[in-house]
Every structure is written in structure tokens, then in C-alpha cells.
N, C-alpha and C positions, 0 to 999 in steps of 0.2 A: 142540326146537331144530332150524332148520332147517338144510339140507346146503348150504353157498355157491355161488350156479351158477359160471358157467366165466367170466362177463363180472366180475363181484366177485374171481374170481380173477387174472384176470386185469390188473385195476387194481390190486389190491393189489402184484402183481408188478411193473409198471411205476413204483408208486410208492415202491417198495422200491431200482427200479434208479438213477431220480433221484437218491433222497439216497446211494448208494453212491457213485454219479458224481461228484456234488457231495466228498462224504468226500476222494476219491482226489484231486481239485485241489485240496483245500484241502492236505493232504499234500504235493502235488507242488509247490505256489508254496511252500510252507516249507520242504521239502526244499531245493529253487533256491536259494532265499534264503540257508539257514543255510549252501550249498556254495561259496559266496562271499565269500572272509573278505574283509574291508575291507584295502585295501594300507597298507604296511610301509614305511618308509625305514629305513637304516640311517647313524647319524652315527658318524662315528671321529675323533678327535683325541688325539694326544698320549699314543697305544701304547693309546690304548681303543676299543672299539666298544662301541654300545648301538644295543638296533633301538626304532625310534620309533613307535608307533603311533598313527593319526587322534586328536585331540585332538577333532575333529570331523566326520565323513563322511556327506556327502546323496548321494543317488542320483538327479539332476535328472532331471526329466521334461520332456518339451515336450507345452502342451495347451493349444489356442487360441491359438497362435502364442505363449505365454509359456512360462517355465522354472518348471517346479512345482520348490522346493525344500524339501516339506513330509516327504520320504521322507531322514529324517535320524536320527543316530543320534549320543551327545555325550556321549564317555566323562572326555572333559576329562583326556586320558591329557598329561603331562608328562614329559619324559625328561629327565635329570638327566646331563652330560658337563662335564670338569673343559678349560676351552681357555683355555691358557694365553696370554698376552703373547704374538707374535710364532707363534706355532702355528696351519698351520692347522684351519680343519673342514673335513671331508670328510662327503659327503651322498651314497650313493648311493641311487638310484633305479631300483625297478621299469619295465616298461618302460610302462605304462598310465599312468604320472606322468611319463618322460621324455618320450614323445610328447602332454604334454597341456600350453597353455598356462599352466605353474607362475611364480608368481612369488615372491621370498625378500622378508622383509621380516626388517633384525637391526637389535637395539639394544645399545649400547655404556655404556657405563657410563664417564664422566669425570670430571676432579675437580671436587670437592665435590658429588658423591653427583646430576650433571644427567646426561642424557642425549641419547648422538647417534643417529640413524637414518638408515640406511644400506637399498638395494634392489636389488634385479635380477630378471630376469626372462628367461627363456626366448628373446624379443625380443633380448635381448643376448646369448645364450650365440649364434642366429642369425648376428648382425652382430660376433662375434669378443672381444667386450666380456667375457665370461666364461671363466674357466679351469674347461674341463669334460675329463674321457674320454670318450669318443666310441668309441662301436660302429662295427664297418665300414659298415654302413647310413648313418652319419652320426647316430643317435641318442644325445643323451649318456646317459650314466650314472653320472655321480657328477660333483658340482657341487664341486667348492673353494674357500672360504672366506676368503681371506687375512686376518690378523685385526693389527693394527697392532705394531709391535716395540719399541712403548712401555708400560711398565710402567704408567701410568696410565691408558691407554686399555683396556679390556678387553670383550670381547665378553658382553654379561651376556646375551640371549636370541637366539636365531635361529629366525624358523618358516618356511614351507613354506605355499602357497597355491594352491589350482587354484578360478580363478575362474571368476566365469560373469557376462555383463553384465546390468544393473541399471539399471531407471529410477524415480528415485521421482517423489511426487505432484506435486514442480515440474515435472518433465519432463525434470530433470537424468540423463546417463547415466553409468554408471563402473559399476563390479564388485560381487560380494562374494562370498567365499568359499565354494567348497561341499566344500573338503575343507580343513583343516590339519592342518599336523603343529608341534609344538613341543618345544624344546630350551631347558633353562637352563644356565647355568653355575652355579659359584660366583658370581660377580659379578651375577648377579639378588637373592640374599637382600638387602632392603629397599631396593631400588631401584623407585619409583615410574613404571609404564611404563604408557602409555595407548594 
């Protein structure tokens, strides 16, 4: 057996230090990663709170002038809040969703089991159109809900949307969400929502 000279040892060592390297970022983009929990809303209505967690959250990218929205994660989490008749909902928000072009999308549940849909959007919390609190900076932080003070009117779902723009193959432009958050009530059980 022969003795390794110093050139053998020396690649060896370097090729040792490579995949070390390597090791230590793979670690460190997972460490990153896993230190970054996905944001939270919290909804309160009618002496309850529940905190809401992403039903769905991408972490868009931009590449080639486009928004990758392939870095996505979809726990299809549901939060369950009882909002009654004439009660509002309350939504507070982190400040990474206050500051972020969110839009609400709710459905209502009316008689004989149709449904109405209702919206807003950050744009309107802007231009006065929304009943929010507002940080001294001007950021809001909890969106209010007003939900109608008739007994057949009932708020069956409300979600939460931080969009990002979109064009499909016609050429058409408009949104699609790269985080939600959702709420049901009672009045969602076998209510038909599309």
C-alpha cells in the first residue's frame, strides 16, 4: 500500500470542504425557512376570538419580469367563529397584511338557503369606505365587519386575500391570491358557495 502524497491530500481535503459548505446552506435556507412562520390573523365576534391561520400562503417570487407563485404551501386551515345577526366581525391584522394590498371577500347566506356577496379591499379602507383601527402611522389593524341586523341575513363565510396581478392566455388582467385566510360561521353548514 502506497503512502497518499500531499497533492491527493490535499484534494481530498478540499473535497471534503465543498460538501461541508454545501451541508451548512442547505441547513441554513431550512433553518431561514422553518424561522418564518406563515402570518396569523385573529377574528373576534360576539365575546370570542379565534386566530386564523393561511388556508393558503405562497411566498411570490419575481423572475423574468413574472411573479413565480410555485413556493406555496396549503394547509386548507378553516377557522370556525359563531357571528351572529347584527354583530360585528372584527379582524385584526399583522402589520405585513396591514401594509399589504388585502382584499375581504364575505358571503352571506339569505332566504331559502341563496347567497349574497359582499367585498372590500384595502383601496376602500384608503378612501374612507372601511371601518378600520388605525395605528398612529396610519396603518390599520383590525378591519370591522358590520354584518346586517336582520335575522335572515347571516354572514355564512368571510376570508382575507393578499393578491398579486395575473394575466391569463387571453391576455386578460385581474388578481389571484397568494395568501388566504378563512372564517366560517354557523351559517356556512350546507350553504353552496363558489
Amino acid at each position: 500500500m502506497s503512502k497518499p502524497n500531499a497533492r491527493t491530500i490535499v484534494a481530498l481535503l478540499a473535497a471534503l470542504l465543498v460538501v461541508a459548505v454545501a451541508y451548512v446552506a442547505v441547513i441554513a435556507v431550512v433553518a431561514h425557512r422553518a424561522s418564518k412562520p406563515e402570518p396569523e390573523i385573529t377574528a373576534y365576534a360576539h365575546g370570542k376570538a379565534v386566530t386564523v391561520s393561511p388556508f393558503m400562503f405562497c411566498d411570490p417570487k419575481v423572475a423574468n419580469s413574472q411573479i413565480d407563485l410555485n413556493d406555496c404551501s396549503t394547509s386548507e386551515s378553516i377557522s370556525n367563529l359563531d357571528v351572529p345577526s347584527g354583530t360585528p366581525l372584527q379582524i385584526s391584522l399583522p402589520k405585513e397584511i396591514a401594509n399589504a394590498p388585502w382584499r375581504m371577500k364575505l358571503w352571506y347566506r339569505i332566504p331559502g338557503d341563496n347567497v349574497a356577496v359582499g367585498a372590500f379591499s384595502y383601496d376602500d379602507y384608503k378612501k374612507g369606505l372601511v371601518n378600520t383601527e388605525v395605528k398612529s402611522d396610519g396603518t390599520p389593524y383590525a378591519i370591522t365587519v358590520p354584518t346586517p341586523n336582520d335575522p335572515q341575513i347571516k354572514l355564512a363565510v368571510a376570508e382575507l386575500y393578499l393578491p398579486v396581478p395575473a394575466m391569463d392566455a387571453a391576455g386578460n388582467v385581474g388578481w389571484v391570491p397568494s395568501a388566504i385566510w378563512s372564517i366560517h360561521t354557523p351559517a356556512y353548514q350546507g350553504l353552496e358557495i363558489q
